[in-house]
PAPARO-817847 format. One record per residue (C-alpha): residue number from 1; residue in three letters; x, y, z. Coordinates in nm, 3 decimals. Example, Ala and Ser with C-alpha at 12.3 -4.5 7.8 and 13.67 -1.06 7.14 Angstrom:
REM PAPARO-817847
REC / num / residu / x / y / z
REC / 1 / ALA / 1.230 / -0.450 / 0.780 $
REC / 2 / SER / 1.367 / -0.106 / 0.714 $
This chain:
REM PAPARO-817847
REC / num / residu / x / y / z
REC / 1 / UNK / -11.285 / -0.915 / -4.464 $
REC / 2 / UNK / -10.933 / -1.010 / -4.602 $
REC / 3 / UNK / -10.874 / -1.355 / -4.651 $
REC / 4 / UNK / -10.516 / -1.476 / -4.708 $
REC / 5 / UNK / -10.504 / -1.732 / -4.993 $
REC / 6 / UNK / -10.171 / -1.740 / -5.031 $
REC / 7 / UNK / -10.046 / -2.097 / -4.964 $
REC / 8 / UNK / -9.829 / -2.142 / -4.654 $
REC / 9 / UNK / -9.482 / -2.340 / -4.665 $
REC / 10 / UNK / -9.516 / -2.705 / -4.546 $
REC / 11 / UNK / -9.241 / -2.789 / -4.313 $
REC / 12 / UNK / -9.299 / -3.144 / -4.386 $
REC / 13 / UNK / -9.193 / -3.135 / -4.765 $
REC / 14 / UNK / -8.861 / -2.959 / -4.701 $
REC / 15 / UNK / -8.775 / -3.248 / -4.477 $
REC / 16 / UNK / -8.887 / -3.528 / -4.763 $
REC / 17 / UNK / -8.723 / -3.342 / -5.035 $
REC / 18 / UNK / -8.382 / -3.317 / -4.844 $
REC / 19 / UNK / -8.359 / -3.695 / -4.742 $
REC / 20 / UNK / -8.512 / -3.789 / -5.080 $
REC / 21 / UNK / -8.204 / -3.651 / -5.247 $
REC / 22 / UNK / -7.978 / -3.798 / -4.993 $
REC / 23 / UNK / -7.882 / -3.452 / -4.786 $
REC / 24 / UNK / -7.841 / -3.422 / -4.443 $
REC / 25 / UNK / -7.924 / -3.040 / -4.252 $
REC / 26 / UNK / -7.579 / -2.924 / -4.276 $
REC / 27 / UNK / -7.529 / -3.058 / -4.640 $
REC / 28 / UNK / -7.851 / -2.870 / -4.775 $
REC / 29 / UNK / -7.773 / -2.542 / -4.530 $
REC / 30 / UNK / -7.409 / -2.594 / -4.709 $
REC / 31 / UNK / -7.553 / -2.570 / -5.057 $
REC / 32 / UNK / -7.786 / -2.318 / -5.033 $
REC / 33 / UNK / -7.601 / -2.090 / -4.777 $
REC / 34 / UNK / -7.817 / -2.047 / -4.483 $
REC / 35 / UNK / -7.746 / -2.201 / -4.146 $
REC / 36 / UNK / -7.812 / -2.525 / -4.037 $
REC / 37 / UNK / -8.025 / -2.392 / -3.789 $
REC / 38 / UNK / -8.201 / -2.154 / -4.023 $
REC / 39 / UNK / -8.266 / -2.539 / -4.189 $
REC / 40 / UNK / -8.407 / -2.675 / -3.881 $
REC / 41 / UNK / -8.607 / -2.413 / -3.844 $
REC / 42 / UNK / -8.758 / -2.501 / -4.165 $
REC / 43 / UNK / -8.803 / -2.800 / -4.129 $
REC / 44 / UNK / -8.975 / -2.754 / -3.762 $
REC / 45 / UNK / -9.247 / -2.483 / -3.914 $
REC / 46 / UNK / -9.102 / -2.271 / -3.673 $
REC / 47 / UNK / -8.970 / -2.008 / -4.008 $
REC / 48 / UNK / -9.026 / -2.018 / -4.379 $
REC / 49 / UNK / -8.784 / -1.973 / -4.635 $
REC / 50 / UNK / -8.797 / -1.587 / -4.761 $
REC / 51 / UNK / -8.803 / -1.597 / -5.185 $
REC / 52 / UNK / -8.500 / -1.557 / -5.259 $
REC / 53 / UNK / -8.370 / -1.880 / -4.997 $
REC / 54 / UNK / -8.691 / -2.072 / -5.148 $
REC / 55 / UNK / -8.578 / -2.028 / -5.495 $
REC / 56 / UNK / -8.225 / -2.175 / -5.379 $
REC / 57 / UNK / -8.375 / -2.444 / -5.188 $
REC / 58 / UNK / -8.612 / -2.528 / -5.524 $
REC / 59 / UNK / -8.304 / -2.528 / -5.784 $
REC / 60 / UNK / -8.070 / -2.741 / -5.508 $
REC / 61 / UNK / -8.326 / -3.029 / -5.438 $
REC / 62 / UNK / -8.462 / -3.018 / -5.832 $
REC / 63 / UNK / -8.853 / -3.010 / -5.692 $
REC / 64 / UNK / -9.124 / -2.787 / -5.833 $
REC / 65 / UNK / -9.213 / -2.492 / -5.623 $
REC / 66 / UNK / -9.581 / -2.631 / -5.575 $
REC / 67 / UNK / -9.418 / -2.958 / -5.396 $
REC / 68 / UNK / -9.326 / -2.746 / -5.107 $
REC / 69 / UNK / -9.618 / -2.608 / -5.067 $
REC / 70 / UNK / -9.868 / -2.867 / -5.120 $
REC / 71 / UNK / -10.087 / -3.062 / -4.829 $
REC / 72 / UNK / -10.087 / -3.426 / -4.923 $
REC / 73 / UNK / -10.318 / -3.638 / -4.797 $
REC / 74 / UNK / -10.171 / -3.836 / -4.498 $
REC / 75 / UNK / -10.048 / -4.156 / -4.576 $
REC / 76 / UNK / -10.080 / -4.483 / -4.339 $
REC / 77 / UNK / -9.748 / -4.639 / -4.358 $
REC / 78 / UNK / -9.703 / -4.934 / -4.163 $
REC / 79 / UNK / -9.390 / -5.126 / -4.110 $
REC / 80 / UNK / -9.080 / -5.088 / -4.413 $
REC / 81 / UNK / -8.967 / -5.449 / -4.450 $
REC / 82 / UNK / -8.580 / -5.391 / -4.615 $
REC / 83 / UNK / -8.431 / -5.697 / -4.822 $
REC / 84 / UNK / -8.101 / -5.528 / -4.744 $
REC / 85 / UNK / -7.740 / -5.612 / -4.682 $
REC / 86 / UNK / -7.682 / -5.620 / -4.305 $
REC / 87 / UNK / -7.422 / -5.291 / -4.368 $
REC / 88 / UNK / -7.745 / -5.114 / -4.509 $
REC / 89 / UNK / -7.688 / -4.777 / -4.401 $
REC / 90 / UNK / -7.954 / -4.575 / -4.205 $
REC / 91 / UNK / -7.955 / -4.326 / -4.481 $
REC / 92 / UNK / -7.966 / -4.540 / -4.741 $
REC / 93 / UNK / -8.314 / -4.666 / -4.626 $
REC / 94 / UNK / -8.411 / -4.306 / -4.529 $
REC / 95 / UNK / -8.348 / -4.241 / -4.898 $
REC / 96 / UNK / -8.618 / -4.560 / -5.005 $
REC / 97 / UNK / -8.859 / -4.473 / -4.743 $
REC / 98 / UNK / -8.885 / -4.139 / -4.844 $
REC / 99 / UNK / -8.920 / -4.251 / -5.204 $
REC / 100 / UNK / -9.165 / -4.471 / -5.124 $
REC / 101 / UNK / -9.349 / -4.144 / -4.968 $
REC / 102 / UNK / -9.341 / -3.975 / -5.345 $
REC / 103 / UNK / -9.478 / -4.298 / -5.445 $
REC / 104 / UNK / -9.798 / -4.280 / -5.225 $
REC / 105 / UNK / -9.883 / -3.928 / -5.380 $
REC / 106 / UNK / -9.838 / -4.080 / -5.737 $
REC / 107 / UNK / -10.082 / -4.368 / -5.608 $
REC / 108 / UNK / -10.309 / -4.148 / -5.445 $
REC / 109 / UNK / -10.339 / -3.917 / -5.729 $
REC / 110 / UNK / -10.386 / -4.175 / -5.972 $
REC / 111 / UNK / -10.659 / -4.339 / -5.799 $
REC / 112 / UNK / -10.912 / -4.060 / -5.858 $
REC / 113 / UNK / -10.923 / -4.145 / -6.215 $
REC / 114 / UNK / -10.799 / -4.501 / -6.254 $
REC / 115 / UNK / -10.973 / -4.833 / -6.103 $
REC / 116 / UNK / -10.645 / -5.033 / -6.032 $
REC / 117 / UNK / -10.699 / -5.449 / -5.998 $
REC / 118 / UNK / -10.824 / -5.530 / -5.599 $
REC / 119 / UNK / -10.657 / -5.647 / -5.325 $
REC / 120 / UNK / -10.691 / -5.989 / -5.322 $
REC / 121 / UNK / -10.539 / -6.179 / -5.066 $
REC / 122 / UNK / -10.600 / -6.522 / -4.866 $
REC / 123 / UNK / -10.774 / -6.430 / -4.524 $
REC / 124 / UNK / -10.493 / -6.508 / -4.264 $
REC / 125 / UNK / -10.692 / -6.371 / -3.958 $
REC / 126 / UNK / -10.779 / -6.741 / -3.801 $
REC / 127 / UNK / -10.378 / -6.824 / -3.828 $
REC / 128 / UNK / -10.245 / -6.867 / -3.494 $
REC / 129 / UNK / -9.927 / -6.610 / -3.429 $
REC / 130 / UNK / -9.588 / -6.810 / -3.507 $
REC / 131 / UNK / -9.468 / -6.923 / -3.845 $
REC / 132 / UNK / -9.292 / -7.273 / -3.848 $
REC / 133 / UNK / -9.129 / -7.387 / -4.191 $
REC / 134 / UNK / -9.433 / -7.614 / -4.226 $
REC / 135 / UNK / -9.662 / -7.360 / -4.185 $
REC / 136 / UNK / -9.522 / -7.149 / -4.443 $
REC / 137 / UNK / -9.493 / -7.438 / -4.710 $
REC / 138 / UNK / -9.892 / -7.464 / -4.673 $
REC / 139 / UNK / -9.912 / -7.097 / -4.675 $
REC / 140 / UNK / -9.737 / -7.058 / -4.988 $
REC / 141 / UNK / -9.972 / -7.355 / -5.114 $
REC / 142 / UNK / -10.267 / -7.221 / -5.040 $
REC / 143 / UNK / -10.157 / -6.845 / -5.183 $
REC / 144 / UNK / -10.088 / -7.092 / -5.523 $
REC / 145 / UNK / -10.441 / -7.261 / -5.487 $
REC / 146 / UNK / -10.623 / -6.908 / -5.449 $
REC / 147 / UNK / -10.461 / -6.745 / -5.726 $
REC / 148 / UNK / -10.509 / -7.025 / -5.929 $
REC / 149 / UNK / -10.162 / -7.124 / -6.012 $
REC / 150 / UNK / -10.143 / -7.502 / -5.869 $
REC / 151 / UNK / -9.806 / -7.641 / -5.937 $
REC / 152 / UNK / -9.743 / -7.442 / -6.258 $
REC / 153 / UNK / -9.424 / -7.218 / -6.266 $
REC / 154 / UNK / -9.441 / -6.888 / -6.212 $
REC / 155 / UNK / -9.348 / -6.715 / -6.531 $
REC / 156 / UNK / -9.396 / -6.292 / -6.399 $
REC / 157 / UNK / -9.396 / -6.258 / -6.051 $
REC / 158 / UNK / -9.447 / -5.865 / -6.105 $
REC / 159 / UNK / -9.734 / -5.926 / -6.345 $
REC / 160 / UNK / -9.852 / -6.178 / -6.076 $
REC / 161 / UNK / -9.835 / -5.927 / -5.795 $
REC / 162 / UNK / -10.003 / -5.677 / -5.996 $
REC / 163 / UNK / -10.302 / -5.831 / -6.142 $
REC / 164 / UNK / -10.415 / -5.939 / -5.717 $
REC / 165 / UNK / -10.400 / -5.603 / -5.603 $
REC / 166 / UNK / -10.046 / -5.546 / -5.488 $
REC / 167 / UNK / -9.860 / -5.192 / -5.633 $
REC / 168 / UNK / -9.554 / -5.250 / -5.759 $
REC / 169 / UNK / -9.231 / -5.031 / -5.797 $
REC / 170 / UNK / -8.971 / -5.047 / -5.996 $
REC / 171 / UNK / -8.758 / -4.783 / -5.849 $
REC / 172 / UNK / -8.345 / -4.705 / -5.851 $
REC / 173 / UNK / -8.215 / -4.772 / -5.519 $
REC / 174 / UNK / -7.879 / -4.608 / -5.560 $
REC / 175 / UNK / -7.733 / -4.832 / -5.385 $
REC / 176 / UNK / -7.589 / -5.216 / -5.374 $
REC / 177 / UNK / -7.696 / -5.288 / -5.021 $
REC / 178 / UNK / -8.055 / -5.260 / -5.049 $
REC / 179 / UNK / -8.214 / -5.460 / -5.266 $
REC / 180 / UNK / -8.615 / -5.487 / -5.228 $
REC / 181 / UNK / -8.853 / -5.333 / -4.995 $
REC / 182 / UNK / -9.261 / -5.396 / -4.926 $
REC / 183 / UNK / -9.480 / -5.165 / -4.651 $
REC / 184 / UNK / -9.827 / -5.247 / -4.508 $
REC / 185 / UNK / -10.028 / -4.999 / -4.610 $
REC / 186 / UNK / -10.398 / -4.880 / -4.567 $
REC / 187 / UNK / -10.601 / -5.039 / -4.841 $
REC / 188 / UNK / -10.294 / -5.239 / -5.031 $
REC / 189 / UNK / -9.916 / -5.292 / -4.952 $
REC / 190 / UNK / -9.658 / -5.171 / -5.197 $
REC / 191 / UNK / -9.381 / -5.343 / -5.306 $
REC / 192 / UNK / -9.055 / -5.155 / -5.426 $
REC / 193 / UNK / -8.785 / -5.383 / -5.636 $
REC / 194 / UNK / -8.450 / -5.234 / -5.729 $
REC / 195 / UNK / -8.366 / -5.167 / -6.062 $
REC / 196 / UNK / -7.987 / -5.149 / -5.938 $
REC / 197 / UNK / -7.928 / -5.557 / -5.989 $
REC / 198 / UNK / -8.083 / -5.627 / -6.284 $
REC / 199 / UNK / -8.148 / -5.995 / -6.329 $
REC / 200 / UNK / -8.458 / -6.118 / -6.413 $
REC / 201 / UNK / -8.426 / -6.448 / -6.163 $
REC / 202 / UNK / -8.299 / -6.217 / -5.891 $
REC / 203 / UNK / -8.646 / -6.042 / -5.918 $
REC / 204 / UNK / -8.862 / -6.333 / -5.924 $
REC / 205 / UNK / -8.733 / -6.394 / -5.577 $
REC / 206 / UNK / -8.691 / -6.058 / -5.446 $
REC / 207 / UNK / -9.130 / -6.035 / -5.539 $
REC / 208 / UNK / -9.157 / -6.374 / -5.342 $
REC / 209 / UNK / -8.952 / -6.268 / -5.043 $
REC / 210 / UNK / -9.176 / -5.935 / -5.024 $
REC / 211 / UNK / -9.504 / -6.094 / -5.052 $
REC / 212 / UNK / -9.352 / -6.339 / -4.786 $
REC / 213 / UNK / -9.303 / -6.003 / -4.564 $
REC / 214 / UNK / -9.665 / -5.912 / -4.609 $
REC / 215 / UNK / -9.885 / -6.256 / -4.577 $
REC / 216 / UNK / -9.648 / -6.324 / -4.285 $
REC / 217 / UNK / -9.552 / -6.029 / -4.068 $
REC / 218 / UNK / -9.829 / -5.820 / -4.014 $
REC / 219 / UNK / -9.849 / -5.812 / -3.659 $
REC / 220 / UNK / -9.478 / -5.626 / -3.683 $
REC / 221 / UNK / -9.499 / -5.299 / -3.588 $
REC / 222 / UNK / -9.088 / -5.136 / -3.663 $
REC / 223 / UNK / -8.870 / -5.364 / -3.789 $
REC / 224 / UNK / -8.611 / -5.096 / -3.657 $
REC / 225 / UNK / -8.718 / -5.304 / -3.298 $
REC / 226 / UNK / -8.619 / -5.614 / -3.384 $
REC / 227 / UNK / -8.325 / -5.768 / -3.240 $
REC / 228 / UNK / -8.064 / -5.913 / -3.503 $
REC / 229 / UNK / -8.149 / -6.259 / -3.398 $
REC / 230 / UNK / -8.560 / -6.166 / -3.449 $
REC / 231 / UNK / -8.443 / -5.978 / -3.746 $
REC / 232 / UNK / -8.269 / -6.293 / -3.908 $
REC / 233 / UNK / -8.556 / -6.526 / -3.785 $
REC / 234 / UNK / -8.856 / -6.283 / -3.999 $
REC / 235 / UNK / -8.599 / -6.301 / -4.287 $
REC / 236 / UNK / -8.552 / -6.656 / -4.302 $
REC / 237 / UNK / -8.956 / -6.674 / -4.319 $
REC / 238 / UNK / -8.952 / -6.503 / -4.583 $
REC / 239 / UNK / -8.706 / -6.689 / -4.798 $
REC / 240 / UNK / -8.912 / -6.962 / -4.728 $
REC / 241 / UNK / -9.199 / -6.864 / -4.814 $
REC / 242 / UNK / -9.033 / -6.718 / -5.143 $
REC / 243 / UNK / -8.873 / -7.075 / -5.226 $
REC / 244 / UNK / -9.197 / -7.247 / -5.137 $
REC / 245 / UNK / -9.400 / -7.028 / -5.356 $
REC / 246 / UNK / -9.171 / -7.018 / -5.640 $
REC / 247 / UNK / -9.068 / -7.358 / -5.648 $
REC / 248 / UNK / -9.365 / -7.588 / -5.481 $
REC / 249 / UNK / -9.227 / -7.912 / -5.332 $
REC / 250 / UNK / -9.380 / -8.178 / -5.506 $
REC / 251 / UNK / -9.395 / -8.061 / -5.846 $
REC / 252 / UNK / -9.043 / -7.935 / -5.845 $
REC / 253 / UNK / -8.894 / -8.221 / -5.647 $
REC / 254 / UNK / -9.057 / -8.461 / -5.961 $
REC / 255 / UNK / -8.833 / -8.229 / -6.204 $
REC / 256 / UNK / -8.472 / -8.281 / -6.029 $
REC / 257 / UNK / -8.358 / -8.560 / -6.227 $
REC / 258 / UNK / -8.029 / -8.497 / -6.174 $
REC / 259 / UNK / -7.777 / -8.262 / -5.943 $
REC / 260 / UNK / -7.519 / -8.151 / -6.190 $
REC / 261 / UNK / -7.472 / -7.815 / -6.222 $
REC / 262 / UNK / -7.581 / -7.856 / -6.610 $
REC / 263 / UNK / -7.977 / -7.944 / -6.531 $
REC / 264 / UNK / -7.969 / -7.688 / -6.300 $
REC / 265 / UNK / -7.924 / -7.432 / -6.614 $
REC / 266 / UNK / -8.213 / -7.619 / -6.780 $
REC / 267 / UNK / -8.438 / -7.613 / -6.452 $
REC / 268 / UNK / -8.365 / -7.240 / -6.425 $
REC / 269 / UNK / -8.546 / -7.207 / -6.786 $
REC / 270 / UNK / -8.845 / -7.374 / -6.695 $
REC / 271 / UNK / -8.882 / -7.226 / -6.297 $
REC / 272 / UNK / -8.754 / -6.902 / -6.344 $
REC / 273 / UNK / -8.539 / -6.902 / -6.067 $
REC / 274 / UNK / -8.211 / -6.877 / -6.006 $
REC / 275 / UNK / -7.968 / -7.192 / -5.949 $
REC / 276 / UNK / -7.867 / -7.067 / -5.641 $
REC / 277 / UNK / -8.199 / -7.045 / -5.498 $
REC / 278 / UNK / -8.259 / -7.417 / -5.625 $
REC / 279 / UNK / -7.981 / -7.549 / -5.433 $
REC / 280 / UNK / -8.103 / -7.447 / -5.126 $
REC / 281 / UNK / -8.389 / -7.572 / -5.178 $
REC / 282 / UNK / -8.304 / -7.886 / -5.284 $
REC / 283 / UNK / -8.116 / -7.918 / -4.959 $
REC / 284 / UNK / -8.412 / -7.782 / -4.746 $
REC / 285 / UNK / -8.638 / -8.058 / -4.886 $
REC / 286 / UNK / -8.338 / -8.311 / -4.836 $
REC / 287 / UNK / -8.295 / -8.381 / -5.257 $
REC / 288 / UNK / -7.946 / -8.329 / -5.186 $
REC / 289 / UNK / -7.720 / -8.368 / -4.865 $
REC / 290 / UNK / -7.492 / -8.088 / -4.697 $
REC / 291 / UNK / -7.184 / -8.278 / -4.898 $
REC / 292 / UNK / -7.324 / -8.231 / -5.238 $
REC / 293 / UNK / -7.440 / -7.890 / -5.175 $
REC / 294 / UNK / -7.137 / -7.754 / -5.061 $
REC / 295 / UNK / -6.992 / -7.916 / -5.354 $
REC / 296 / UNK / -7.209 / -7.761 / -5.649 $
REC / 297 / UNK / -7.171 / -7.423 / -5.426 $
REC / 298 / UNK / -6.789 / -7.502 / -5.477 $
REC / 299 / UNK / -6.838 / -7.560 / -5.873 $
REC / 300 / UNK / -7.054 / -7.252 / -5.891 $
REC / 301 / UNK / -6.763 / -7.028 / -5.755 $
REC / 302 / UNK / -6.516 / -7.209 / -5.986 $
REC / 303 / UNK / -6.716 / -7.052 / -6.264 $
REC / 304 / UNK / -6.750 / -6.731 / -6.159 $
REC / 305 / UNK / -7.134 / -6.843 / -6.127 $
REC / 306 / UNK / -7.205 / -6.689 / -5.811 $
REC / 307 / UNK / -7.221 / -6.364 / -5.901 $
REC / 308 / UNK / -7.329 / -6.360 / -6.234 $
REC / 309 / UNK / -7.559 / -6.711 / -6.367 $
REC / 310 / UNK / -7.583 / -6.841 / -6.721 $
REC / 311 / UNK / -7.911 / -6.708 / -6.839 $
REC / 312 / UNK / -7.877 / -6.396 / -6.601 $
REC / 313 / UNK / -7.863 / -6.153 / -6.914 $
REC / 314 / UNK / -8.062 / -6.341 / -7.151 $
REC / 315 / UNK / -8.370 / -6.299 / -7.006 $
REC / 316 / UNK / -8.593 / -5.919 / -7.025 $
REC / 317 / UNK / -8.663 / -5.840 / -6.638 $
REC / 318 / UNK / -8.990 / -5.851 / -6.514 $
REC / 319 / UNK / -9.135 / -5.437 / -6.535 $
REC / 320 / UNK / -9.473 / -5.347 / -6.380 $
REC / 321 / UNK / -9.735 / -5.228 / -6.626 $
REC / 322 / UNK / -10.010 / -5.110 / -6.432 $
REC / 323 / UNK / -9.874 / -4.743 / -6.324 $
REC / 324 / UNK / -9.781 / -4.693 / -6.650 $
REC / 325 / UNK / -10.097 / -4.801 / -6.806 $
REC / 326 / UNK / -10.275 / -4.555 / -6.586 $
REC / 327 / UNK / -10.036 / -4.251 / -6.688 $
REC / 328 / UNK / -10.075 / -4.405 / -7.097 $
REC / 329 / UNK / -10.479 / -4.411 / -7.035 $
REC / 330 / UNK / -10.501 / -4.046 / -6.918 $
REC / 331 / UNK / -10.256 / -3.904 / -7.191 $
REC / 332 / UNK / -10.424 / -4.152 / -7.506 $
REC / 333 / UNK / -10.759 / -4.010 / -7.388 $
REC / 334 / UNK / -10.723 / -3.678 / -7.350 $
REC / 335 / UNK / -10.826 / -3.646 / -6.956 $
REC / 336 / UNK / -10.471 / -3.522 / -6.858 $
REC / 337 / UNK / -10.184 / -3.348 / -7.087 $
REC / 338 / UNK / -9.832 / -3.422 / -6.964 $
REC / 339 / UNK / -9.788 / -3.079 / -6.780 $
REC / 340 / UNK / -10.134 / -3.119 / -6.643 $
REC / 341 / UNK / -9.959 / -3.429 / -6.466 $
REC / 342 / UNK / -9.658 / -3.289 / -6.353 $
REC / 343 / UNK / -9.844 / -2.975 / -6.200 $
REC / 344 / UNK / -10.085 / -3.117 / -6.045 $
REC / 345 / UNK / -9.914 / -3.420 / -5.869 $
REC / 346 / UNK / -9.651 / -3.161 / -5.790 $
REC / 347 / UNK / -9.337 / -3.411 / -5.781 $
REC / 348 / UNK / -8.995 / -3.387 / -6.017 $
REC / 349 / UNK / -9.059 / -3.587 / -6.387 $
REC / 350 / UNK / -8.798 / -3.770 / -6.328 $
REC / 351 / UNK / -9.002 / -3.996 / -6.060 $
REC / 352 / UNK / -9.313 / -3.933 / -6.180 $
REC / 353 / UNK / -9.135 / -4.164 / -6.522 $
REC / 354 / UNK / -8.933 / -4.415 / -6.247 $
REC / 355 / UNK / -9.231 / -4.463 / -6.048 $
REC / 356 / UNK / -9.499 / -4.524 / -6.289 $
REC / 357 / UNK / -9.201 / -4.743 / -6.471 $
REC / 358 / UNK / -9.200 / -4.508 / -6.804 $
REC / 359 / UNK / -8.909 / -4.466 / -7.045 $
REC / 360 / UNK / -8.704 / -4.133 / -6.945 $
REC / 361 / UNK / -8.851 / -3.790 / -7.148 $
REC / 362 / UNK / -9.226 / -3.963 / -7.176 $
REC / 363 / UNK / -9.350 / -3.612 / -7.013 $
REC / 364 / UNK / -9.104 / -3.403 / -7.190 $
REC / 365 / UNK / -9.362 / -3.113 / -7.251 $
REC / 366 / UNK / -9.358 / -2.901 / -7.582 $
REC / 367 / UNK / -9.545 / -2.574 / -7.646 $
REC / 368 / UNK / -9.736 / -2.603 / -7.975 $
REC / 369 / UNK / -9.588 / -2.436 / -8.239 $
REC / 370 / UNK / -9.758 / -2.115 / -8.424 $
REC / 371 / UNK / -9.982 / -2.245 / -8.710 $
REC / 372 / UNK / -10.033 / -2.056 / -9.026 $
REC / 373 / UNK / -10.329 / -2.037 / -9.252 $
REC / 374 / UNK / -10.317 / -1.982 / -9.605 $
REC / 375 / UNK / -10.552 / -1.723 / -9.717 $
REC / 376 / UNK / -10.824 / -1.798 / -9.950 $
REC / 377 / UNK / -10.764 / -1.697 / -10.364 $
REC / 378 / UNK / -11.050 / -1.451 / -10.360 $
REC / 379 / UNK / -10.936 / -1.283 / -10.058 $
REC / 380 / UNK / -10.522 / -1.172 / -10.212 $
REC / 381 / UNK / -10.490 / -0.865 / -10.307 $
REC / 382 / UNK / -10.542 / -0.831 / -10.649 $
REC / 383 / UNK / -10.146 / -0.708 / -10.752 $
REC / 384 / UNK / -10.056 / -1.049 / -10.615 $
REC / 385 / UNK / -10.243 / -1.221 / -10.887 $
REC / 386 / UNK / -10.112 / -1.323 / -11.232 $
């Protein structure tokens, strides 16, 4: 009996690979020159790529050869919350999405020899449906209270995020518009932050606003759905809850001793957060009126401060550690080499190193070189001694 062992083509990679790199059917088909249909073909399972088409479609979208043929565990991806620019392109989140899809397989393979922290997150299932901004502020309390954090600042979100169970991305967005991004997922939501902004204060938000997205919206199904108006309501939630968290009303009420633009730089030290994001809440919790905020908001454009902060490239961003710890643990003891990684989780280095958050060439792989041994005295041939 002959059994065929060859591994078939999965449709399903072809399709990631291409909207990873940002291509659409006719751009790939363009590059690689087959038709567009012969593409969609491909992508359908309906043909597969002969060699000499798979080697082209390999050296156009820069993935190893195994990628297209592997069988990846399914992954449950719930809802994609974006913390995007309302001219976020379709495409640019098909891009992320499908990132975060590479991401899942890094996860997933990592998991078989690493115990990452657990999920550990405040049962919400006896909260009535419907978020009001009171609700949140004793949601984000009671997150603080169950972490054990009280009324203390909140030095590394990331770190934060990481140590109860959360995975956390550091990943290049490629793109201005989209700047953060969490999914529900079976067994623990991701989080994705862009490395594309860098500002240290802008990502101690952007960490609050996701974990706002997943203590708050799980009953959300495709945000695609929502109307703009729904839309703006679940991200105004979220900023709350990010604002609450970050900045918790009593203790940081007690600290506004002033409104000049001046202790606002010397909050910003001791919150971590950025002055814009104190403003507003300073006016939410009615420390300041609509007058005097529009008039530091004024100021802060007058200084070219709304753009760029003092302090915004003083401080190291927040990176997430434990990816990369996993990756360091396998290499430092000898369980994996690094092109025992890259084979086997079958994805390009270069996001196996964003995803897991390592420097750039950290699986650069080099064949040992030849050793030589000297031979013992006794064993030279005798005209070669003196």
């Amino acid at each position: 009996m002959n059994v065929n062992l060859e591994p078939k083509f999965n449709p399903k990679r072809l399709r990631e690979a291409r909207l990873v790199r940002g291509l659409t059917i006719s751009e790939l088909a363009e590059k690689i020159g087959v038709s567009k249909q012969a593409i969609s073909q491909f992508e359908l399972g309906e043909n597969s790529p002969k060699s000499v088409t798979m080697m082209s479609i390999i050296n156009t979208l820069k993935f190893p050869k195994n990628y297209f043929f592997r069988e990846f565990q399914e992954q449950y991806v719930g809802n994609t919350f974006f913390r995007a620019n309302v001219t976020a392109t379709k495409k640019s989140k098909e891009i992320q999405y499908n990132k975060s899809l590479l991401a899942g397989y890094v996860y997933e393979y990592l998991s078989h020899y690493v115990e990452f922290p657990k999920l550990n997150l405040p049962d919400l299932t006896s909260h009535d449906s419907g978020w009001d901004d009171e609700s949140i502020e004793e949601l984000a309390s009671k997150v603080r209270n169950y972490w054990g954090i009280g009324d203390s600042p909140i030095n590394n979100i990331v770190h934060l995020l990481e140590k109860n169970g959360i995975m956390v991305y550091s990943v290049d967005t490629d793109s201005q518009k989209v700047d953060a991004f969490c999914q529900h997922r079976k067994g623990r939501p991701f989080i994705f932050l862009g490395n594309d902004k860098q500002s240290a204060f802008r990502r101690q938000f952007d960490g609050g606003h996701e974990l706002g997205h997943i203590l708050l919206h799980t009953d959300i199904d495709n945000q695609d759905t929502l109307k703009k108006v729904e839309f703006r309501k679940i991200e105004n939630q979220a900023n709350r809850f990010a604002s609450a968290f970050l900045l918790p009303a009593e203790a940081f009420s007690k600290t506004v001793t002033s409104t000049s633009l001046l202790h606002f730089i010397e909050l910003k030290k001791y919150w971590n957060v950025s002055i814009g994001a104190m403003l507003f809440r300073c006016l939410d919790l009615k420390l300041i009126n609509e007058s005097r905020y529009t008039s530091l908001q004024k100021q802060m454009s007058m200084k070219k401060m709304r753009t760029k902060e003092p302090l915004d490239d003083v401080y190291p961003i927040q990176q997430p550690v434990v990816l990369k710890k996993s990756v360091t643990m396998l290499l430092e003891h000898e369980v994996k080499d690094k092109l025992q990684l890259i084979q086997e989780m079958a994805l390009p280095q270069e996001y196996i190193e964003m995803l897991c958050n390592l420097e750039k060439g950290t699986l650069n792989f080099k064949e040992p070189e030849p050793t030589v041994k000297l031979v013992k005295p006794s064993k030279l041939n005798k005209q070669s001694q003196i």
